[in-house]
N, CA, C and O of each residue as an XYZ file, in Angstrom:
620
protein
N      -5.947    -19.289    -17.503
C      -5.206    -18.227    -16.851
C      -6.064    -17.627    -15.737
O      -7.291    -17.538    -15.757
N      -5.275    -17.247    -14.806
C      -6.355    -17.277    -13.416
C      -6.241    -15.264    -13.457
O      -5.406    -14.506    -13.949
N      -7.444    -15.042    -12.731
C      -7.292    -13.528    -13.146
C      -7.059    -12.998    -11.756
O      -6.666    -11.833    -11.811
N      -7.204    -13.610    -10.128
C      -6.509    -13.059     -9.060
C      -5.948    -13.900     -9.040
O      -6.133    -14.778     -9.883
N      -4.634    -14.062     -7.685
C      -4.142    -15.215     -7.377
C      -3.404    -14.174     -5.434
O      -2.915    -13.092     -5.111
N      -3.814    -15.446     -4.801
C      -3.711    -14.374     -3.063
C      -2.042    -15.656     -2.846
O      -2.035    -16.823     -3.237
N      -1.292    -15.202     -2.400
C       0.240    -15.394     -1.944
C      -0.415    -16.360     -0.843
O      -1.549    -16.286     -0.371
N       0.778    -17.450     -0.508
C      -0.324    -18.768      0.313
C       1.267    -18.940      0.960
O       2.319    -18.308      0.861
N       0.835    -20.091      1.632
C       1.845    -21.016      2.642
C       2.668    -21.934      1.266
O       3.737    -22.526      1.418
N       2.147    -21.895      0.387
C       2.722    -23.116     -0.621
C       3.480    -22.034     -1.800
O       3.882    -22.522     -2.857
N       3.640    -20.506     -1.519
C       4.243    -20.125     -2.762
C       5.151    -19.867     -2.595
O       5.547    -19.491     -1.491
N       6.103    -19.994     -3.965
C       7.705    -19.732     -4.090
C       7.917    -18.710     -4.027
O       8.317    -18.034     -3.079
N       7.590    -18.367     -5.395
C       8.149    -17.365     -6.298
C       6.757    -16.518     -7.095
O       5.768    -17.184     -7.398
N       6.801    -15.224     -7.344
C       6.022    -14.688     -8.419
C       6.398    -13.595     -9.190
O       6.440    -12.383     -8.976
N       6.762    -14.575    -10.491
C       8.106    -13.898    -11.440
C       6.585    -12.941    -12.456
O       5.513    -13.406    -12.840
N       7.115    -11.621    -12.584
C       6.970    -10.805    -13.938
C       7.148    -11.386    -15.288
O       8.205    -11.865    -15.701
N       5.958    -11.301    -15.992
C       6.825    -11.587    -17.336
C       6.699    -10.569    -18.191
O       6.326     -9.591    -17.543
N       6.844    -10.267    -19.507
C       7.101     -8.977    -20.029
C       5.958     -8.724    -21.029
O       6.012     -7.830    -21.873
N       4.725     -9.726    -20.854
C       3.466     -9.487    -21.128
C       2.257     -8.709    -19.971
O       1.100     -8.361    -20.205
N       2.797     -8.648    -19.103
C       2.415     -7.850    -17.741
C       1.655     -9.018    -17.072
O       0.703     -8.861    -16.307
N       1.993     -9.785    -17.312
C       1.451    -11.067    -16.578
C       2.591    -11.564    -16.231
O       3.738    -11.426    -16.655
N       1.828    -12.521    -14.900
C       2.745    -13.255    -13.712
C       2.834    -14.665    -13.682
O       1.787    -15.306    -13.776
N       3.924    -15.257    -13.566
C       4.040    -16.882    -13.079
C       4.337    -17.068    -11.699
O       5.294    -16.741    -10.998
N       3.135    -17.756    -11.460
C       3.507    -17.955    -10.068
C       4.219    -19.313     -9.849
O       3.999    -20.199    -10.675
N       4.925    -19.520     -8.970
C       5.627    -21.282     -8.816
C       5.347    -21.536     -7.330
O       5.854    -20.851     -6.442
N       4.217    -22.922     -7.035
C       4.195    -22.682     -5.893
C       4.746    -24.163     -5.651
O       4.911    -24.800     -6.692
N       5.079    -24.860     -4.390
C       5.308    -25.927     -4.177
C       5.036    -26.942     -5.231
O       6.103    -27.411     -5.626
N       4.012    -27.450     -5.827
C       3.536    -28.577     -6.463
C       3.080    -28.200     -7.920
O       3.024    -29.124     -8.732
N       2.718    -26.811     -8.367
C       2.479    -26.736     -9.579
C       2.599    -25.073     -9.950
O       2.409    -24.304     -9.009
N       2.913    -24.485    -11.304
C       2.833    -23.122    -11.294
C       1.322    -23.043    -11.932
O       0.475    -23.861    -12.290
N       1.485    -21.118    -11.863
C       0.444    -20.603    -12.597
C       0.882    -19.485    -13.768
O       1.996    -19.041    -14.046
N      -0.623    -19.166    -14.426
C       0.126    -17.660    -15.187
C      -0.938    -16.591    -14.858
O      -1.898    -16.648    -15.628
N      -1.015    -15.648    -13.931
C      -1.729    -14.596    -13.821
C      -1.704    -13.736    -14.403
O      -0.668    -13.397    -14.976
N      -3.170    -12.838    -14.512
C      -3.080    -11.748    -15.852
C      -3.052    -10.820    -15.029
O      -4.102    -10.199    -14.864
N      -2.281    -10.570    -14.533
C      -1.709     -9.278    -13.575
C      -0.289     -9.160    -13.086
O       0.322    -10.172    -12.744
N       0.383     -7.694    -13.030
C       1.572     -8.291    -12.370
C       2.080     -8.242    -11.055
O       1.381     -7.751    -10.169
N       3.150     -8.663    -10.823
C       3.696     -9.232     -9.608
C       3.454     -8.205     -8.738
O       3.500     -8.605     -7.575
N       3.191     -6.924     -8.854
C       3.132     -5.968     -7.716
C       1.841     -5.836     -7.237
O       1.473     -5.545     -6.099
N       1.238     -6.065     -8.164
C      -0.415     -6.262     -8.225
C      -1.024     -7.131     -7.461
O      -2.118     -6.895     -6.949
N      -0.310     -8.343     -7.291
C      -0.567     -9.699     -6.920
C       0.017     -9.442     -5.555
O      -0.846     -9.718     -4.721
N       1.315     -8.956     -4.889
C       1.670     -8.150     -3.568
C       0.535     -7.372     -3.097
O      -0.112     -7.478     -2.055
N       0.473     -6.926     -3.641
C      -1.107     -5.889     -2.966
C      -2.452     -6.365     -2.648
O      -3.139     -6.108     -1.659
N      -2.750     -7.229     -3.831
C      -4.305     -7.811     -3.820
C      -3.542     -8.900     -2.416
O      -4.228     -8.896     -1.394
N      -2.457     -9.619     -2.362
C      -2.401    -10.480     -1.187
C      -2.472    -10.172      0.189
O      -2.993    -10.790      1.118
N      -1.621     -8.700      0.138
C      -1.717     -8.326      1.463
C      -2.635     -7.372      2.020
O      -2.549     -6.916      3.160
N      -3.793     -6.999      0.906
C      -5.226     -6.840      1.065
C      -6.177     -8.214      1.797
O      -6.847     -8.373      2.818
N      -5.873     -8.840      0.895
C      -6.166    -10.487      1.718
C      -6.078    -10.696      2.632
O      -6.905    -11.484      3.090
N      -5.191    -10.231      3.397
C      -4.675    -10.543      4.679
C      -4.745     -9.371      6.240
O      -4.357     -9.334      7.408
N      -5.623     -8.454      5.106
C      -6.119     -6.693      6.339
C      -4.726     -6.026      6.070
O      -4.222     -5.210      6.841
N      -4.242     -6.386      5.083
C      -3.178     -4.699      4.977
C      -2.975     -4.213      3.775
O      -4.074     -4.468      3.282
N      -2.252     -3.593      2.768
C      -2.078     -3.346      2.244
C      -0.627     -3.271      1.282
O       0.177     -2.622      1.953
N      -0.158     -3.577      0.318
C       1.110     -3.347      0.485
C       1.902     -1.631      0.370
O       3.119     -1.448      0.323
N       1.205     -0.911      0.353
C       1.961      0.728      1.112
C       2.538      0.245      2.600
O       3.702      0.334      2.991
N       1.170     -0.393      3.453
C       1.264     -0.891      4.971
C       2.183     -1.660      5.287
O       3.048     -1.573      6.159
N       1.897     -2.635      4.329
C       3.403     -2.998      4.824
C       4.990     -3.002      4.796
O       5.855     -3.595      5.442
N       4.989     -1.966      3.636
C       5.918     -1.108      3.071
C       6.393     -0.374      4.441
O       7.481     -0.560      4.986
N       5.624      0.276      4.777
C       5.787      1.580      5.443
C       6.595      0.949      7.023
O       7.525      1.399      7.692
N       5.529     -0.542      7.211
C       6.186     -1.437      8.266
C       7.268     -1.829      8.496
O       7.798     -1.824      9.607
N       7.797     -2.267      7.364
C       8.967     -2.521      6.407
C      10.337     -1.606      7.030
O      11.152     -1.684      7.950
N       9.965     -0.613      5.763
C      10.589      0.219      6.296
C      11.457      1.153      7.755
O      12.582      1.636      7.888
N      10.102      1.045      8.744
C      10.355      1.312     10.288
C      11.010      0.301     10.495
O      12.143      0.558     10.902
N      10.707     -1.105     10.354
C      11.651     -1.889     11.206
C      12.793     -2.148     10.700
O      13.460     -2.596     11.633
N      13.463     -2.127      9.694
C      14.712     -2.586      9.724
C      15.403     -1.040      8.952
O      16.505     -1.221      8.435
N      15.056     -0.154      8.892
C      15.741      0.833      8.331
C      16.120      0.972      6.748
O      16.949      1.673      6.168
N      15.441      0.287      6.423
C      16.408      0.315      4.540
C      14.803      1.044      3.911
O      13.598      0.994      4.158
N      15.658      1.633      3.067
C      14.123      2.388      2.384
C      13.446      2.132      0.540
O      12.467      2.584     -0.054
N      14.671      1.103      0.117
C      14.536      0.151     -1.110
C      14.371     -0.790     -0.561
O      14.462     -1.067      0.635
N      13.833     -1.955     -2.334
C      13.676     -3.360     -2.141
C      13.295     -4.077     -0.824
O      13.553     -5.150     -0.277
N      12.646     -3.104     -0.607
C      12.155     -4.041      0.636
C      11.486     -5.109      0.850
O      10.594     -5.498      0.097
N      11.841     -5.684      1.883
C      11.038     -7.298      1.944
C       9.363     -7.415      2.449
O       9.375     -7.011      3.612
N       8.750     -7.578      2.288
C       7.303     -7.661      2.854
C       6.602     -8.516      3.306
O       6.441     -9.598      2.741
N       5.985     -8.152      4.547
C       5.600     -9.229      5.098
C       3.899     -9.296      4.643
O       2.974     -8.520      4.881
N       3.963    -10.651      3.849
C       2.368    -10.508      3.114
C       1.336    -10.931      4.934
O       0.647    -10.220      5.664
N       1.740    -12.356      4.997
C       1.145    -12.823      6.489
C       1.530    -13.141      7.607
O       1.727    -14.351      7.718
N       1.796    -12.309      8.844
C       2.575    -12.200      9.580
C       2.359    -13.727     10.644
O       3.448    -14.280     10.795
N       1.329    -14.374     11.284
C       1.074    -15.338     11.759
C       1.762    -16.550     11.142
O       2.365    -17.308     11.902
N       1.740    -16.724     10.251
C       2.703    -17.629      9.146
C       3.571    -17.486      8.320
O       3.705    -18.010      7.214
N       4.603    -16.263      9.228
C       5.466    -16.054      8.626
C       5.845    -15.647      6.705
O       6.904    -15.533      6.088
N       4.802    -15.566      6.413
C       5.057    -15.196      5.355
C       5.470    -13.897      4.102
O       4.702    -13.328      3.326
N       6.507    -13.776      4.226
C       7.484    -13.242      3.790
C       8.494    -13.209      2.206
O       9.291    -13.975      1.665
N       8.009    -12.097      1.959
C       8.643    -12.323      0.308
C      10.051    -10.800      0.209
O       9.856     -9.744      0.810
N      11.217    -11.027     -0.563
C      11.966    -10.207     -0.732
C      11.769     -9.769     -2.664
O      11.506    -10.667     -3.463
N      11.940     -8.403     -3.085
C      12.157     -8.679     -4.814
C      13.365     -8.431     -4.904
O      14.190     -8.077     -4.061
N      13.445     -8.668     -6.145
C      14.966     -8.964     -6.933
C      15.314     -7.002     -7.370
O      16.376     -6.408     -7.559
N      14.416     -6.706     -7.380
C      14.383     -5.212     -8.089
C      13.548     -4.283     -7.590
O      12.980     -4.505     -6.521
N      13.363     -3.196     -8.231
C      12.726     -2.164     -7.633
C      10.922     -3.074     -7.606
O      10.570     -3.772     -8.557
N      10.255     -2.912     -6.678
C       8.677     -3.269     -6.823
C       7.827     -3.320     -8.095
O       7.186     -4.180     -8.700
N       8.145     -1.830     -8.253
C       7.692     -1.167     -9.636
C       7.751     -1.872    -10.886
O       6.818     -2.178    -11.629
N       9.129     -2.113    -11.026
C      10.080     -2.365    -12.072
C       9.209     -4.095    -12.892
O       8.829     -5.175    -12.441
N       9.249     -3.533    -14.045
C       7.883     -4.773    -15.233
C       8.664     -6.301    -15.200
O       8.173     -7.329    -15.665
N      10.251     -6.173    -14.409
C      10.608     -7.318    -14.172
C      11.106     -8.334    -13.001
O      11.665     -9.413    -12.803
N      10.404     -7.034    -12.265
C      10.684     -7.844    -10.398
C      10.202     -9.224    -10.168
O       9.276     -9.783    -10.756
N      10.910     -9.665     -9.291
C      10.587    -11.502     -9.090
C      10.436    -11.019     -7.479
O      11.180    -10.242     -6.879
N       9.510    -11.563     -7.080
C       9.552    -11.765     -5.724
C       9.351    -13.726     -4.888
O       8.724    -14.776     -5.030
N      10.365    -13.094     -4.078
C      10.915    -14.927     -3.604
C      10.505    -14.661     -2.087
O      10.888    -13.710     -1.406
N       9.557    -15.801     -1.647
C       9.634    -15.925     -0.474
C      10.844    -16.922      0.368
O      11.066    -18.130      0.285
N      11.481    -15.862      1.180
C      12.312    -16.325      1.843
C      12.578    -17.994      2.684
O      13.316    -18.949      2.442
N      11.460    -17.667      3.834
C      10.932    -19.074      4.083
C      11.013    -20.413      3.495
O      11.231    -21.468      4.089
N      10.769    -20.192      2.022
C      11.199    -21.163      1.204
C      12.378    -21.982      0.950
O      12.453    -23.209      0.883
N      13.582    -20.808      0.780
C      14.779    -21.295      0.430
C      15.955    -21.616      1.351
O      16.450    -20.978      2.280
N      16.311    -23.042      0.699
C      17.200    -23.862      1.145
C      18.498    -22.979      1.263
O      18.971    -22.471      2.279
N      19.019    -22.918     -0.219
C      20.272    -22.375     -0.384
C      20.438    -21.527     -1.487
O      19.469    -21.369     -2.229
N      21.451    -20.975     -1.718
C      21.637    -20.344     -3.065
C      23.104    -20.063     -3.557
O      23.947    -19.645     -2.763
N      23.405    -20.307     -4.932
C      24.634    -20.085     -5.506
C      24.794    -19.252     -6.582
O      23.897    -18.979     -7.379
N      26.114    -18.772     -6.627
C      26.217    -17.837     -7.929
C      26.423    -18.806     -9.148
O      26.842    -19.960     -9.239
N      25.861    -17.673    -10.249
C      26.056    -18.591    -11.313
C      26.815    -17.609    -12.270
O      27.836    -17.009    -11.934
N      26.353    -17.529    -13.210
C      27.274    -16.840    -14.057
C      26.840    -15.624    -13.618
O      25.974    -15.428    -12.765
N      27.637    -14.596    -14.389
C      28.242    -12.867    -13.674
C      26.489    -12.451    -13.176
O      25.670    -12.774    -14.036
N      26.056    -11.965    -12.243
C      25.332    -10.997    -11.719
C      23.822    -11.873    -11.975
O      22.697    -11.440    -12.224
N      24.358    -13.358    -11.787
C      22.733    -14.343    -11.862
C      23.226    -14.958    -10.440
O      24.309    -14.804     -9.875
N      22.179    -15.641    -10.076
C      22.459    -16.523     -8.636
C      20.858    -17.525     -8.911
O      19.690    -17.207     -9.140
N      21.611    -18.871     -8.733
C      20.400    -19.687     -8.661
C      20.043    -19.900     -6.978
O      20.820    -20.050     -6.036
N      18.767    -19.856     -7.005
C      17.780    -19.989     -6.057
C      17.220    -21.307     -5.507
O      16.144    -21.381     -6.101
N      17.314    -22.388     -4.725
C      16.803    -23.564     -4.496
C      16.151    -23.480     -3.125
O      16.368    -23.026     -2.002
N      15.252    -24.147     -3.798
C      13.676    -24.029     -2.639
C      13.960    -25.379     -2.100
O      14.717    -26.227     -2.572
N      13.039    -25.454     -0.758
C      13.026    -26.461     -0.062
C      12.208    -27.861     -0.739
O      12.194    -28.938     -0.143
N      11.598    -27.662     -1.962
C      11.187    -28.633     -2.365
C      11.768    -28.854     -3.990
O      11.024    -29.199     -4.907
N      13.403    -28.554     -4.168
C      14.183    -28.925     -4.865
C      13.619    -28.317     -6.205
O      13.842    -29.034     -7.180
N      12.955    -27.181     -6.456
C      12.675    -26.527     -7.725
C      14.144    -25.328     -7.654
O      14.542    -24.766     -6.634
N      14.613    -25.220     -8.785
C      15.812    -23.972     -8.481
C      15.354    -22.763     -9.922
O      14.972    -22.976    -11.072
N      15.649    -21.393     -9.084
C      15.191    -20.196    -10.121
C      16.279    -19.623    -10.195
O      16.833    -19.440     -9.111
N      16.950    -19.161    -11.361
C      17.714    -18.274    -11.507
C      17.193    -16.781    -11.761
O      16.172    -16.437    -12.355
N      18.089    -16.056    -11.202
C      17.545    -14.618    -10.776
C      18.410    -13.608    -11.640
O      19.632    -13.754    -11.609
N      18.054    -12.948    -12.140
C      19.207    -11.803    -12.332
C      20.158    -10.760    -11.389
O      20.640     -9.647    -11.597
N      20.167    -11.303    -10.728
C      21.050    -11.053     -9.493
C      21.996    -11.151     -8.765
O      21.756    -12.109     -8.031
N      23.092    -10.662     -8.485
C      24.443    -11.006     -7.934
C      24.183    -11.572     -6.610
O      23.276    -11.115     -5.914
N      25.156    -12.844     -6.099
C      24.718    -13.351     -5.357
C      24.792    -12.599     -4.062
O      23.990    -12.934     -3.190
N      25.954    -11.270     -3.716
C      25.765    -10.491     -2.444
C      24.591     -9.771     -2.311
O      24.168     -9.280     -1.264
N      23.903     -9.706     -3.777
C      22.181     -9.002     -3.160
C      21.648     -9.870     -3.127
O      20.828     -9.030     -3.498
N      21.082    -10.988     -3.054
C      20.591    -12.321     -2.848
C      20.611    -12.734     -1.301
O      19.691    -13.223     -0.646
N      22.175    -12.338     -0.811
C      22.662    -12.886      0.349
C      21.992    -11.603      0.954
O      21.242    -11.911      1.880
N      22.058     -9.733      0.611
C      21.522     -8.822      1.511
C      19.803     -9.341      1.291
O      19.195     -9.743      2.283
N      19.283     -9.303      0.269
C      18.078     -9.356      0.927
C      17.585    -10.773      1.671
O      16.469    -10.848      2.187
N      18.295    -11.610      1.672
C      17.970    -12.480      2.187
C      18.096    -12.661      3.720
O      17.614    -13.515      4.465
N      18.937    -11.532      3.971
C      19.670    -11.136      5.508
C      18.257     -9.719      6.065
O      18.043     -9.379      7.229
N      17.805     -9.377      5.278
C      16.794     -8.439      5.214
C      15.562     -8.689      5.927
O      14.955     -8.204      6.882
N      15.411     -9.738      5.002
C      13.965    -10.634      5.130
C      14.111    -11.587      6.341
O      13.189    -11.934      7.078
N      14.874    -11.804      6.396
C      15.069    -12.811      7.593
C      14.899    -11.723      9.082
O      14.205    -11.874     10.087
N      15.789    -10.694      8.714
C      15.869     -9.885      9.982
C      14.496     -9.530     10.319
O      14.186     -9.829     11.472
N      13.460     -8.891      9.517
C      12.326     -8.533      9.470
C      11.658     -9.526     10.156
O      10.967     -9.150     11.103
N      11.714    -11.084      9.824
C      11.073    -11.357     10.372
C      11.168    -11.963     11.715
O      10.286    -12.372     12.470
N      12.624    -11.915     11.844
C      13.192    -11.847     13.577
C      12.405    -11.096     14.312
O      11.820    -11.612     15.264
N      12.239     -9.740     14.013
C      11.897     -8.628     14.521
C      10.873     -8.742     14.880
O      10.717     -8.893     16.092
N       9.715     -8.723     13.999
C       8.256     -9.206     13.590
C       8.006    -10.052     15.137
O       7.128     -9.761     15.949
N       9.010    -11.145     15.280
C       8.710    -12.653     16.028
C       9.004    -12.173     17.596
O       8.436    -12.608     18.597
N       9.958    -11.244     17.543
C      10.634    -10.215     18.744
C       9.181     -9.576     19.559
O       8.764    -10.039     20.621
N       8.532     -8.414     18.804
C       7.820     -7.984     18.825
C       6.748     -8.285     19.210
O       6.136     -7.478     19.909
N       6.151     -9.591     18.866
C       4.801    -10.623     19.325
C       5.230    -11.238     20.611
O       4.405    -11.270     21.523
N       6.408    -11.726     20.793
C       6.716    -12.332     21.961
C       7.001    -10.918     22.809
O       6.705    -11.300     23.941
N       7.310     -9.819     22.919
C       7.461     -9.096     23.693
C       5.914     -8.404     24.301
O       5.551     -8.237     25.466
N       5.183     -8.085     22.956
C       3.492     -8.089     23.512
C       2.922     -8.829     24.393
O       2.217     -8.479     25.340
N       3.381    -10.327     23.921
C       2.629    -11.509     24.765
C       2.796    -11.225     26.330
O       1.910    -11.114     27.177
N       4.423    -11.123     26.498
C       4.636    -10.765     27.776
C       4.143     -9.609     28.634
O       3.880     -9.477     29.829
N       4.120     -8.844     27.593
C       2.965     -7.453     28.596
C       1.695     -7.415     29.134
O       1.153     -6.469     29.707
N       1.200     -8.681     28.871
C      -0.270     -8.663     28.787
C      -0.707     -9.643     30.238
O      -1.889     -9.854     30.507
């Protein structure tokens, strides 16, 4: 059991479990971290020179919503995760967007999740919040991409 774990180009998903430890699923193999998922948001985007308040707060300014917000762990590589639930909450899943192919509803207020490398997660989640944060995260990182190209040009 790994005792940090930093959010990469190869991760899916990093599901809560109800031992306060985390599974991570990344492209080619999972893990089980002895920390949880919000923990593992923070120590990553410490990793990366921010914080997750910082990028909360970033979050927040740019697209206006002041829940569930999506976060951008590494902005150069797009990397971008939305949760299923409040941050806080001992059973949030956080999915990086980037990842996923498609997604369908499944039974009442679940929606399965399929990644670009054909692993699928079911979420506890109705598929119109699936579809908002997924419209969230995406926008964010429109914005994000807006923003760098509009710098570039000033310079």
């Amino acid at each position: 059991m790994k005792k940090e774990y930093e959010i990469n180009d190869g991760t899916l998903a990093v599901i809560s479990l109800k031992d306060g430890n985390s599974k991570i699923l990344e492209d080619n193999q999972n893990y089980i971290v002895s920390c949880s998922s919000f923990d593992i948001l923070d120590h990553s985007c410490k990793y990366f020179g921010s914080s997750y308040l910082g990028r909360k707060e970033g979050s927040k300014s740019m697209i206006g919503a002041s829940y569930k917000l999506p976060i951008v762990i590494e902005d150069s590589r797009d990397i971008v995760f939305f949760p299923t639930s409040s941050p806080e909450d001992s059973e949030c899943i956080w999915i990086a967007v980037n990842k996923i192919v498609t997604f369908n509803q499944e039974k009442y207020n679940t929606t399965k999740i399929i990644f670009e490398n054909g692993i699928e997660l079911i979420v506890p989640l109705s598929y119109r919040s699936v579809e908002n944060q997924i419209y969230r995260a995406t926008r964010l990182t429109y914005l994000l991409k807006t923003h760098k190209s509009n710098n570039r040009n000033r310079i």
